[in-house]
C-alpha positions as CSV (number, residue, x, y, z in Angstrom):
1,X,223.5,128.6,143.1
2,X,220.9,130.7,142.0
3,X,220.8,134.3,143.7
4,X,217.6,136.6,143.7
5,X,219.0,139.9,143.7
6,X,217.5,143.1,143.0
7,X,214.2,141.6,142.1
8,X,216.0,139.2,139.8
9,X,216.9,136.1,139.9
10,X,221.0,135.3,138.6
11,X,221.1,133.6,136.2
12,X,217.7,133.8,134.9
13,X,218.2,130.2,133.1
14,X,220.6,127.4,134.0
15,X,221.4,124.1,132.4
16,X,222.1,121.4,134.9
17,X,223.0,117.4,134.7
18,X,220.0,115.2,135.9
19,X,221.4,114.8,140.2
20,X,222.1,118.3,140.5
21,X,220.8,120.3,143.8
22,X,220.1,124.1,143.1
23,X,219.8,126.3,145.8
24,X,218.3,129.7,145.4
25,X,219.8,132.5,148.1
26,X,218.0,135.6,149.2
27,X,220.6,138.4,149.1
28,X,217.9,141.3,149.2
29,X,218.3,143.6,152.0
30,X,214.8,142.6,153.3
31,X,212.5,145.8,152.8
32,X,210.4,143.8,150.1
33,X,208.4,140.8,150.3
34,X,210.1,137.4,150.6
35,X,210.8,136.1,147.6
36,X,210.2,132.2,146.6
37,X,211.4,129.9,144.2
38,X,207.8,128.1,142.8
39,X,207.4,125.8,140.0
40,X,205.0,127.2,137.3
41,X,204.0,123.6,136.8
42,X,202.9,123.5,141.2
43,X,206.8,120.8,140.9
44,X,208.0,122.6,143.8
45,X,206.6,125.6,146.4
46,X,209.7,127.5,148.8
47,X,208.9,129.3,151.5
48,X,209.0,132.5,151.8
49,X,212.8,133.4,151.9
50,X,214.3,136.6,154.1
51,X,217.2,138.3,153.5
52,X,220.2,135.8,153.4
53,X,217.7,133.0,153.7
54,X,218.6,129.6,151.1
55,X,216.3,127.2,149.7
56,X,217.6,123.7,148.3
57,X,215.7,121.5,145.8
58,X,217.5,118.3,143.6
59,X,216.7,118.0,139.8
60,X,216.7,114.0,139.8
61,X,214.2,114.8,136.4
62,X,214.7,113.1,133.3
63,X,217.0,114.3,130.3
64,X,215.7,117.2,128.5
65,X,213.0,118.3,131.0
66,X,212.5,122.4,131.4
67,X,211.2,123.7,134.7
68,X,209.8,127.2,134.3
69,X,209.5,128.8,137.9
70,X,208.8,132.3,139.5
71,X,208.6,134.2,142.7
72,X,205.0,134.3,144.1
73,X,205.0,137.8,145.5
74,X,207.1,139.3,142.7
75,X,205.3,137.2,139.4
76,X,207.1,139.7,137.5
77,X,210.8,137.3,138.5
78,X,210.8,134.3,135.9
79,X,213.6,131.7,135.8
80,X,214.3,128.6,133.9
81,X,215.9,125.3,134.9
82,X,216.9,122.8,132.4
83,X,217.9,119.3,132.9
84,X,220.6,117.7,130.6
């Protein structure tokens, strides 16, 4: 699991094995924008997420491959998932 927490998302950068579902969780109290999860590369778009809201997305990718991905109303939040 990925949470986005205090503009943040924990941990910034993880290392998964090619099959592996992440699921980013919203645990901001909900007086800022919805965050999203979205693929720099346009891989993969979330909704908007509210507070306690999840959103699921399976790295079948090859060995190797590096997704870069930020939150679209908060472009400052940068994460990094990495398929092994």
């Amino acid at each position: 699991m990925i949470f986005i927490r205090n503009f943040t998302f924990i941990p910034q950068s993880v290392t998964v094995k090619r099959g592996t579902k992440i699921t980013w969780v919203n645990c901001e109290d909900g007086t800022a924008d919805p965050p999203t999860s979205t693929s720099d590369a346009g891989v993969w778009d979330s909704p908007s997420l509210g507070s306690g809201d999840a959103y699921s997305r399976t790295f079948d990718s090859t060995a190797g491959s590096t997704f870069d991905y930020h939150c679209g109303p908060h472009p400052f939040m940068k994460g990094t998932v990495e398929v092994e």
